[in-house]
VMD Tcl script that builds the backbone (N, CA, C; Angstrom):
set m [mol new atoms 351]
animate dup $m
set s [atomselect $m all]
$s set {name element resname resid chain x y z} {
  {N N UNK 1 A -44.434 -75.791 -98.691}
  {CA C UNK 1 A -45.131 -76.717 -97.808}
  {C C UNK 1 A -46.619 -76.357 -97.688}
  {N N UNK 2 A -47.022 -75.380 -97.430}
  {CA C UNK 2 A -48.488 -74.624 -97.303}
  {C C UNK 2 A -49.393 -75.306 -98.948}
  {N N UNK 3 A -48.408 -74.685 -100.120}
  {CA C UNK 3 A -49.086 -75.589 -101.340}
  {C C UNK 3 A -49.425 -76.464 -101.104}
  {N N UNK 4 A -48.601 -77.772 -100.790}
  {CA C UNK 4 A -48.891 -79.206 -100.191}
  {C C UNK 4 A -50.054 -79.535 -99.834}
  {N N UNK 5 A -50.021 -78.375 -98.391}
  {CA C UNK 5 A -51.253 -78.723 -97.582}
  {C C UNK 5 A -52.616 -78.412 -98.417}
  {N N UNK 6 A -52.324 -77.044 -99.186}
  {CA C UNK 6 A -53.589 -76.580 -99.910}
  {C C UNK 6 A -54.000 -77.596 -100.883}
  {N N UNK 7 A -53.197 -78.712 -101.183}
  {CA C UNK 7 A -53.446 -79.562 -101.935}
  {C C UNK 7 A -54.220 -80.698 -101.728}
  {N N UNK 8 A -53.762 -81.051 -100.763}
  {CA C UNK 8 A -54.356 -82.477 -99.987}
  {C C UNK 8 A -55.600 -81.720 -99.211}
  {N N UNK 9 A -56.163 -80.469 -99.057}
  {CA C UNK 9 A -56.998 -80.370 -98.428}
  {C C UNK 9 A -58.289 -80.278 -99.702}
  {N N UNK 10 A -57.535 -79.655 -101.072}
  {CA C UNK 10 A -58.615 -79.581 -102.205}
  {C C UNK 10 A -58.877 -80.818 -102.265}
  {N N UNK 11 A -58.025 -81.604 -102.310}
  {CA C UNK 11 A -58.137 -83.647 -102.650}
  {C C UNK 11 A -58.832 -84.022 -101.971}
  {N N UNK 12 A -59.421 -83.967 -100.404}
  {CA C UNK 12 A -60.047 -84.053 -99.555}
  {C C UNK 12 A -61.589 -83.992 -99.903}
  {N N UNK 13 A -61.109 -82.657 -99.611}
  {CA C UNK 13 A -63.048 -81.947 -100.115}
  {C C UNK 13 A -63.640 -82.837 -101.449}
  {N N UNK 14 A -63.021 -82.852 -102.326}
  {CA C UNK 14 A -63.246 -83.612 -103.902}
  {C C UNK 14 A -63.746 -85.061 -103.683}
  {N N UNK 15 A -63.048 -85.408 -102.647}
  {CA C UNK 15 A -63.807 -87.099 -102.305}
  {C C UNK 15 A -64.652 -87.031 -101.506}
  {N N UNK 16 A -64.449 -86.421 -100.482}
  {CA C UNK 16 A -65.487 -85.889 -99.780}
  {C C UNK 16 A -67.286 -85.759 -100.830}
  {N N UNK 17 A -66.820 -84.677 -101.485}
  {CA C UNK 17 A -68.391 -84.335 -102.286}
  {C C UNK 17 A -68.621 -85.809 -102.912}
  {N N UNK 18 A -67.616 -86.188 -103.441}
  {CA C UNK 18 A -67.797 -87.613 -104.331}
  {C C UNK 18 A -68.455 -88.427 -103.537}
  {N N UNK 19 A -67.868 -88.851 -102.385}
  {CA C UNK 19 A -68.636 -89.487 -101.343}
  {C C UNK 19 A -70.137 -89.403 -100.834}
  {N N UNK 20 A -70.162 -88.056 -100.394}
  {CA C UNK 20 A -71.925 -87.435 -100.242}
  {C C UNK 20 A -72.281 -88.434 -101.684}
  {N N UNK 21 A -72.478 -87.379 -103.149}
  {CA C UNK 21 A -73.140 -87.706 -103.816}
  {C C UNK 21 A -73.240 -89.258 -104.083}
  {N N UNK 22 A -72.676 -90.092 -103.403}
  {CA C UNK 22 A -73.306 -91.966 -103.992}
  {C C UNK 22 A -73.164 -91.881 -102.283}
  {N N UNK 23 A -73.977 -91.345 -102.059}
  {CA C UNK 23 A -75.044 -92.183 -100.518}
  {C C UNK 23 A -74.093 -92.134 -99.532}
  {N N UNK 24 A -72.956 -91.811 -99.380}
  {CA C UNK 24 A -72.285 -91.610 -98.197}
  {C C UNK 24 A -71.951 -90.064 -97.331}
  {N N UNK 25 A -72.325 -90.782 -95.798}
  {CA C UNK 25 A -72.493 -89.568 -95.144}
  {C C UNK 25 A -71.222 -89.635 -93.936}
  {N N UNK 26 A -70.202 -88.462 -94.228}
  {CA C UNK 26 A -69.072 -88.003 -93.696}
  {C C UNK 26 A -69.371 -88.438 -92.291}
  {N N UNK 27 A -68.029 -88.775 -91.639}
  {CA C UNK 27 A -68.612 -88.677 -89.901}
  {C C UNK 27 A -67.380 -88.473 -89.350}
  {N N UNK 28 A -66.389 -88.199 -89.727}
  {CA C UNK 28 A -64.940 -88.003 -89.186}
  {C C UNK 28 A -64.162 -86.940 -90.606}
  {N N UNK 29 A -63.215 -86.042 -90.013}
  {CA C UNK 29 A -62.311 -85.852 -91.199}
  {C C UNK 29 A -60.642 -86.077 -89.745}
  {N N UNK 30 A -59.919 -86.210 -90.667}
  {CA C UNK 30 A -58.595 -85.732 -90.447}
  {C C UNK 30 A -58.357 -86.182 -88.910}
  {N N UNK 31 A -58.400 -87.718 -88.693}
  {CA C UNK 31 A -58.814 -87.899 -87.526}
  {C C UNK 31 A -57.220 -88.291 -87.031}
  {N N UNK 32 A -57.079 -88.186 -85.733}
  {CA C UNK 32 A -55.146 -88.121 -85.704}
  {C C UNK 32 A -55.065 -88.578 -84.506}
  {N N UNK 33 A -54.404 -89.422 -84.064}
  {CA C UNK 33 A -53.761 -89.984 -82.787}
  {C C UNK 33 A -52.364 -89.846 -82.933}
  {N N UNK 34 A -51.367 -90.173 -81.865}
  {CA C UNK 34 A -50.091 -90.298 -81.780}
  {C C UNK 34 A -48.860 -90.822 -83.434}
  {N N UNK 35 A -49.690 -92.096 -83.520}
  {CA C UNK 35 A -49.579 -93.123 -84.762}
  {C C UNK 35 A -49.839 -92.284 -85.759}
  {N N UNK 36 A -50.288 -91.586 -86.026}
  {CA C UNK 36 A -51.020 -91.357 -87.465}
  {C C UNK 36 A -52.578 -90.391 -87.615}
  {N N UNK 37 A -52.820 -90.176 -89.184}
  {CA C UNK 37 A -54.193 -89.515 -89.223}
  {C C UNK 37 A -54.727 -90.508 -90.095}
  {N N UNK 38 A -56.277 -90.880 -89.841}
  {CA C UNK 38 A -56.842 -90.523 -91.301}
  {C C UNK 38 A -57.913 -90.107 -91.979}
  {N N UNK 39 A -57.659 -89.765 -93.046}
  {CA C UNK 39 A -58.325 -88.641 -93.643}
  {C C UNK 39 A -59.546 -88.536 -94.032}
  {N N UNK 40 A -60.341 -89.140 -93.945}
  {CA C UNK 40 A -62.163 -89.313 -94.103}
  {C C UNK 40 A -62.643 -90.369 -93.517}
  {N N UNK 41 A -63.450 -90.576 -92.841}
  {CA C UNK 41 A -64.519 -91.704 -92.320}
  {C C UNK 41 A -66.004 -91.224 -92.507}
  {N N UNK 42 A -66.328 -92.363 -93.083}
  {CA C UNK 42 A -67.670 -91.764 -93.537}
  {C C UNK 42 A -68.775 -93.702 -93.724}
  {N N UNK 43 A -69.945 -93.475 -93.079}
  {CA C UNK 43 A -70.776 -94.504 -93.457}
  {C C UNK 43 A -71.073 -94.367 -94.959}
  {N N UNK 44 A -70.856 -95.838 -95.455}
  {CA C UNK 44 A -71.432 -96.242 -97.052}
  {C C UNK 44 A -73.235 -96.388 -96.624}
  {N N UNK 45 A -73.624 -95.752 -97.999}
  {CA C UNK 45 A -75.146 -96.523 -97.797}
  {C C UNK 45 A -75.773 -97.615 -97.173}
  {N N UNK 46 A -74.702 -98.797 -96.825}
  {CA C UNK 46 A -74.791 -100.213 -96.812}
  {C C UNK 46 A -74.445 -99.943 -95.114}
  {N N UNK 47 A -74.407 -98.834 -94.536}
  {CA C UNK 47 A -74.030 -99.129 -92.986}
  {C C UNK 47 A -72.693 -99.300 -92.482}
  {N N UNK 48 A -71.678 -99.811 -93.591}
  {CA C UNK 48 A -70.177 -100.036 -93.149}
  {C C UNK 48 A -69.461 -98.817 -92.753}
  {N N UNK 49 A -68.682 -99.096 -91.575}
  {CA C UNK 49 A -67.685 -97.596 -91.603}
  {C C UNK 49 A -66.834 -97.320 -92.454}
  {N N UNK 50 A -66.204 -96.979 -93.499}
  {CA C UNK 50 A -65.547 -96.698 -94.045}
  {C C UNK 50 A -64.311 -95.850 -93.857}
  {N N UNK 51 A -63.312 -95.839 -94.010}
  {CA C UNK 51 A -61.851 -95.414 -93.652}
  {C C UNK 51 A -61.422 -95.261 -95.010}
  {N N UNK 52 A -60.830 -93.609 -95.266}
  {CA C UNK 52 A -60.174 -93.687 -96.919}
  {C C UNK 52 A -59.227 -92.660 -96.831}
  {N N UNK 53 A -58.222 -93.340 -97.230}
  {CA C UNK 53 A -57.048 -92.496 -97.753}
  {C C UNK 53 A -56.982 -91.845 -98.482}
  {N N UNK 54 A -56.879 -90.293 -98.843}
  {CA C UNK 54 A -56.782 -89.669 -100.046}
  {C C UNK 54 A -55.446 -89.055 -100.074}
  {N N UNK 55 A -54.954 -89.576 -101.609}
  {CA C UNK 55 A -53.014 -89.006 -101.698}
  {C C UNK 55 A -53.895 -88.172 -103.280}
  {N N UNK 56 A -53.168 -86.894 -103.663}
  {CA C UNK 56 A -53.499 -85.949 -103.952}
  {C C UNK 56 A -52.394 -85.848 -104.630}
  {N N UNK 57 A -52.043 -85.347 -106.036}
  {CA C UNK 57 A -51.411 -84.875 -106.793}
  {C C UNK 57 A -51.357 -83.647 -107.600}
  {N N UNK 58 A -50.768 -83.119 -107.975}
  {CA C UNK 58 A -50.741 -82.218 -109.071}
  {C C UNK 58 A -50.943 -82.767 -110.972}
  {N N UNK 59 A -49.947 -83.767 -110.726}
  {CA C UNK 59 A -49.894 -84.460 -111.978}
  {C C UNK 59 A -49.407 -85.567 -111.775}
  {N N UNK 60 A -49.160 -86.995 -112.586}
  {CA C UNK 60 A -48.990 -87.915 -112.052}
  {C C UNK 60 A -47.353 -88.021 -112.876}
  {N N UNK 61 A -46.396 -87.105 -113.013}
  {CA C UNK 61 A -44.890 -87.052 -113.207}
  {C C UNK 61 A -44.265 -87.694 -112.487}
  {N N UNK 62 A -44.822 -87.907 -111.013}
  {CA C UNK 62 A -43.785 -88.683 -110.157}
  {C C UNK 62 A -44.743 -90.116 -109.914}
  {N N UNK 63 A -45.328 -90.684 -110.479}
  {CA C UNK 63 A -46.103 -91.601 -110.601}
  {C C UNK 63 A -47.314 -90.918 -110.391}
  {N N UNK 64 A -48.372 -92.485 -110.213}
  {CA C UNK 64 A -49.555 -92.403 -109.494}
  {C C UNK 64 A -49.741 -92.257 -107.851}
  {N N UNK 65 A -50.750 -91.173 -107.562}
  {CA C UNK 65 A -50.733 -91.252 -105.958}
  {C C UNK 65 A -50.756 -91.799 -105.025}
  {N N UNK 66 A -51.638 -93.443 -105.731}
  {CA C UNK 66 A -51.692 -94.313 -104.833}
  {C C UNK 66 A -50.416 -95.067 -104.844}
  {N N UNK 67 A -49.724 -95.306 -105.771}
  {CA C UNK 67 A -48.290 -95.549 -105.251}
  {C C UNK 67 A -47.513 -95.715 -103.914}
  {N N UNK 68 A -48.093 -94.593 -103.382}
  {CA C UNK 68 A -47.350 -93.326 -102.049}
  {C C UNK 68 A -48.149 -94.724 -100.627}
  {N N UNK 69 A -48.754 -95.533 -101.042}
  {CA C UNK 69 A -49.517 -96.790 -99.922}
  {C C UNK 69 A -48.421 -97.630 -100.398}
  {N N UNK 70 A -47.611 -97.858 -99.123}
  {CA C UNK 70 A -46.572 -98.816 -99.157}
  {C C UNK 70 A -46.976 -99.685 -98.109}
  {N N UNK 71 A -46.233 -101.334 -98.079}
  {CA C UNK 71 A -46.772 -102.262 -96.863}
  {C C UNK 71 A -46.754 -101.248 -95.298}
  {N N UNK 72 A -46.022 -100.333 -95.073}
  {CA C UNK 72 A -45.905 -99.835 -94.052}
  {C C UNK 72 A -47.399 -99.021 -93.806}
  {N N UNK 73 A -47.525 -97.916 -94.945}
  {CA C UNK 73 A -48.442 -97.275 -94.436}
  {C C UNK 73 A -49.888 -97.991 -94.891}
  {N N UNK 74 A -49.930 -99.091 -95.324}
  {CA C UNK 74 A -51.206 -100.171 -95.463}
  {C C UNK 74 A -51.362 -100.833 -93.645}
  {N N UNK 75 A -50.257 -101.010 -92.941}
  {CA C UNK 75 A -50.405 -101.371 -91.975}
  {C C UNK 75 A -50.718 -100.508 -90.800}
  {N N UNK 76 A -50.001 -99.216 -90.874}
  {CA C UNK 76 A -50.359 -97.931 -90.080}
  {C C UNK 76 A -52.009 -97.454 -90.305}
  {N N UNK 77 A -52.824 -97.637 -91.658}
  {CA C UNK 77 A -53.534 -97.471 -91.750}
  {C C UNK 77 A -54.840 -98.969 -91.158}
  {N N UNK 78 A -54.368 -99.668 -91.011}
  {CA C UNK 78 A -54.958 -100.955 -90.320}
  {C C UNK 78 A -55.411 -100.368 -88.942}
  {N N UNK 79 A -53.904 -99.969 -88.174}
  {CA C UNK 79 A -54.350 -99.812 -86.825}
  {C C UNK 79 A -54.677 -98.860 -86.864}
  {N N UNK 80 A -54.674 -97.731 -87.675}
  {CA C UNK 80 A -55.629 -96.109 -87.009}
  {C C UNK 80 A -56.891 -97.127 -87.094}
  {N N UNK 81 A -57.774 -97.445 -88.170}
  {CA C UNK 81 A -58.817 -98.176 -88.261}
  {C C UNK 81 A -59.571 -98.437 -87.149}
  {N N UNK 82 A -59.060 -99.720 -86.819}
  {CA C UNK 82 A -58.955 -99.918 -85.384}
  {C C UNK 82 A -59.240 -99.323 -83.937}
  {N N UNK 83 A -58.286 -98.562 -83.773}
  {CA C UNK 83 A -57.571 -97.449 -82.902}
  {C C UNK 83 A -59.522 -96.484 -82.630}
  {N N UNK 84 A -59.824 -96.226 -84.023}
  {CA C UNK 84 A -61.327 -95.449 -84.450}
  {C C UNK 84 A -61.829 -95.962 -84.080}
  {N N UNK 85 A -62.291 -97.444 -84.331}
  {CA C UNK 85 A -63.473 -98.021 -83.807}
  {C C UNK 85 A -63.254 -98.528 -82.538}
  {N N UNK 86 A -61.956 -98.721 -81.867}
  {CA C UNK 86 A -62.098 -98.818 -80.183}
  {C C UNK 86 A -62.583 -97.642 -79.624}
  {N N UNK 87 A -61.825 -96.365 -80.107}
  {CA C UNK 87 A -61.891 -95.166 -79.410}
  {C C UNK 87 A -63.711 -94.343 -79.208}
  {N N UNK 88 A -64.684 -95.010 -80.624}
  {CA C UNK 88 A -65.670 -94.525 -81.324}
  {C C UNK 88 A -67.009 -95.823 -80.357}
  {N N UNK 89 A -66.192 -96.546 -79.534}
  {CA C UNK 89 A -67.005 -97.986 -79.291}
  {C C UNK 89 A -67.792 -98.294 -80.491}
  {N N UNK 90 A -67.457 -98.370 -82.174}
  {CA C UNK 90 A -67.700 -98.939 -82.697}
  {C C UNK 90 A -67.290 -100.724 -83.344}
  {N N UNK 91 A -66.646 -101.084 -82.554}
  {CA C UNK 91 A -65.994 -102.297 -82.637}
  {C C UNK 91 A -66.548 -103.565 -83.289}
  {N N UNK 92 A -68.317 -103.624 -82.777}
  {CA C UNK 92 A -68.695 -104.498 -83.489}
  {C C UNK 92 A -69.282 -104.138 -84.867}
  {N N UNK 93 A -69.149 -103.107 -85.225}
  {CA C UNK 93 A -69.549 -103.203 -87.077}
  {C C UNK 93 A -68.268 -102.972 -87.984}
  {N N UNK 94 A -69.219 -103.580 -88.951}
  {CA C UNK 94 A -68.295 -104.038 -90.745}
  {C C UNK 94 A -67.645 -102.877 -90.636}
  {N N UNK 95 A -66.274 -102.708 -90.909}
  {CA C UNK 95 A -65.795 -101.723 -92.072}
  {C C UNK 95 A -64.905 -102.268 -92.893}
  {N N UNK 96 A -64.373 -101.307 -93.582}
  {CA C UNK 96 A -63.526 -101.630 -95.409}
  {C C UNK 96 A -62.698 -99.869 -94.920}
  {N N UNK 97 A -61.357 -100.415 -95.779}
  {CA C UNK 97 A -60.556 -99.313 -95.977}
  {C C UNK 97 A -60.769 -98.693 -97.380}
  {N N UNK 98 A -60.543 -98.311 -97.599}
  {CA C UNK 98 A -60.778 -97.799 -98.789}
  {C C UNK 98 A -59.608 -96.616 -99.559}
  {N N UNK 99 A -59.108 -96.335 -100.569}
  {CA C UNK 99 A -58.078 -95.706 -101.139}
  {C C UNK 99 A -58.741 -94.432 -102.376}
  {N N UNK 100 A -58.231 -93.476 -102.291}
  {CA C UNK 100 A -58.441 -92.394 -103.588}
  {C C UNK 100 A -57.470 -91.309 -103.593}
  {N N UNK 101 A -56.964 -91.385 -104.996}
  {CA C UNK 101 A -56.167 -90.927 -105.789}
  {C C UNK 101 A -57.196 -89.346 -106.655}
  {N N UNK 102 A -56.202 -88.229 -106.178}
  {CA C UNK 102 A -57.206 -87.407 -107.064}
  {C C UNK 102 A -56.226 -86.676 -108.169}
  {N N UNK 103 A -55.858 -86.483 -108.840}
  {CA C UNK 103 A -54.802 -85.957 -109.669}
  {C C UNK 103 A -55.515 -84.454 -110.482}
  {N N UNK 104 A -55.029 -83.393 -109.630}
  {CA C UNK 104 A -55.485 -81.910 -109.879}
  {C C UNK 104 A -55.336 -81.542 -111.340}
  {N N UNK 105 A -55.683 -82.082 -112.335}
  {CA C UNK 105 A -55.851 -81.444 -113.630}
  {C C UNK 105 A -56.700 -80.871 -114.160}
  {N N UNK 106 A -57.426 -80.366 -114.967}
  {CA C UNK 106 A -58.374 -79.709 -115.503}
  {C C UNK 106 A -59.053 -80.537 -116.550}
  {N N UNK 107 A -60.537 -80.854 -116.170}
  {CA C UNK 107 A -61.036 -80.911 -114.532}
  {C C UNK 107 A -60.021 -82.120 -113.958}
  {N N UNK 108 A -60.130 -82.438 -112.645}
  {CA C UNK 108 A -59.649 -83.341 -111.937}
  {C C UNK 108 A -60.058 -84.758 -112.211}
  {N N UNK 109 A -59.540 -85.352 -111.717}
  {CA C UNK 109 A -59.401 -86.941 -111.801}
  {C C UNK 109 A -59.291 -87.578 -111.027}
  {N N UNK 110 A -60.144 -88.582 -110.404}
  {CA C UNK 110 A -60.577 -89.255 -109.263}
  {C C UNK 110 A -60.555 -90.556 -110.049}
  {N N UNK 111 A -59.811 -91.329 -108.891}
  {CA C UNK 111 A -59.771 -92.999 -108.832}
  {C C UNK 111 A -60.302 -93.731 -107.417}
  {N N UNK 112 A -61.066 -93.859 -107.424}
  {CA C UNK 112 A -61.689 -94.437 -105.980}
  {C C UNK 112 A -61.171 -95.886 -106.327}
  {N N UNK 113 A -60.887 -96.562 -105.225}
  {CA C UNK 113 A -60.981 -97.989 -105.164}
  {C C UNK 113 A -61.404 -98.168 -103.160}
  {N N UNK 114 A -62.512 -99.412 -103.930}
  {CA C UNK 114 A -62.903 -99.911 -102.434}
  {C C UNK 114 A -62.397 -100.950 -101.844}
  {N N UNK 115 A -62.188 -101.059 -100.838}
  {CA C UNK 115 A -61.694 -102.201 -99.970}
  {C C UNK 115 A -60.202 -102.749 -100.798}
  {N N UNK 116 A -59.177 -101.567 -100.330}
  {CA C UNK 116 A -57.914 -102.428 -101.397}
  {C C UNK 116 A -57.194 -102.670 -99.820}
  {N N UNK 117 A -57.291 -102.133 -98.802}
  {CA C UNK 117 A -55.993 -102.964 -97.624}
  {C C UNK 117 A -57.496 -103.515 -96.814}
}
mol reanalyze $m
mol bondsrecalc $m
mol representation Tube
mol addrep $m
């Protein structure tokens, strides 16, 4: 279980830097209410809040990571969203969810996609 965690926390950091370097600046990690966490919030260059899921692999044997976003946790991830920008009184600005897949190989492998829920 600890592997796990050491995993999803390398997957983290990796989008994280990815993020910095194209103009985005972190403003939340690992943010958690009752419902749920999620795992990066960060302003895009463009001002939007951004919300992104990162599922983390070793290899993609048991599929792809993003797979692991089912209608359930597309909807759990709606209301943390939400939940952030009531709690943040950010309510009246843009955001986009956003999804990334990092698959730990040598070197690693990053799939960003923007605005998929």
């Amino acid at each position: 279980m600890a592997q796990k965690i050491e995993l999803g926390k390398a997957g983290e950091e990796l989008i994280s830097e990815y993020l910095i370097k194209k103009g985005y600046s972190i403003i939340d990690r690992n943010w958690r209410i009752k419902s749920g966490e999620i795992d990066l919030i960060a302003y895009a260059p463009n001002g939007v809040i951004v919300f992104i899921e990162v599922k983390t692999r070793s290899s993609e044997s048991f599929g792809h990571p993003l797979e692991a976003i089912n209608s359930a946790k597309q909807g759990r991830l709606v209301r943390l969203a939400l939940a952030w920008l009531l709690a943040n009184k950010k309510w009246n600005n843009p955001y986009r969810i956003d999804c990334a897949a990092v698959i730990m190989e040598n070197p690693p492998r990053i799939d960003y996609r923007e605005g998929v829920i």
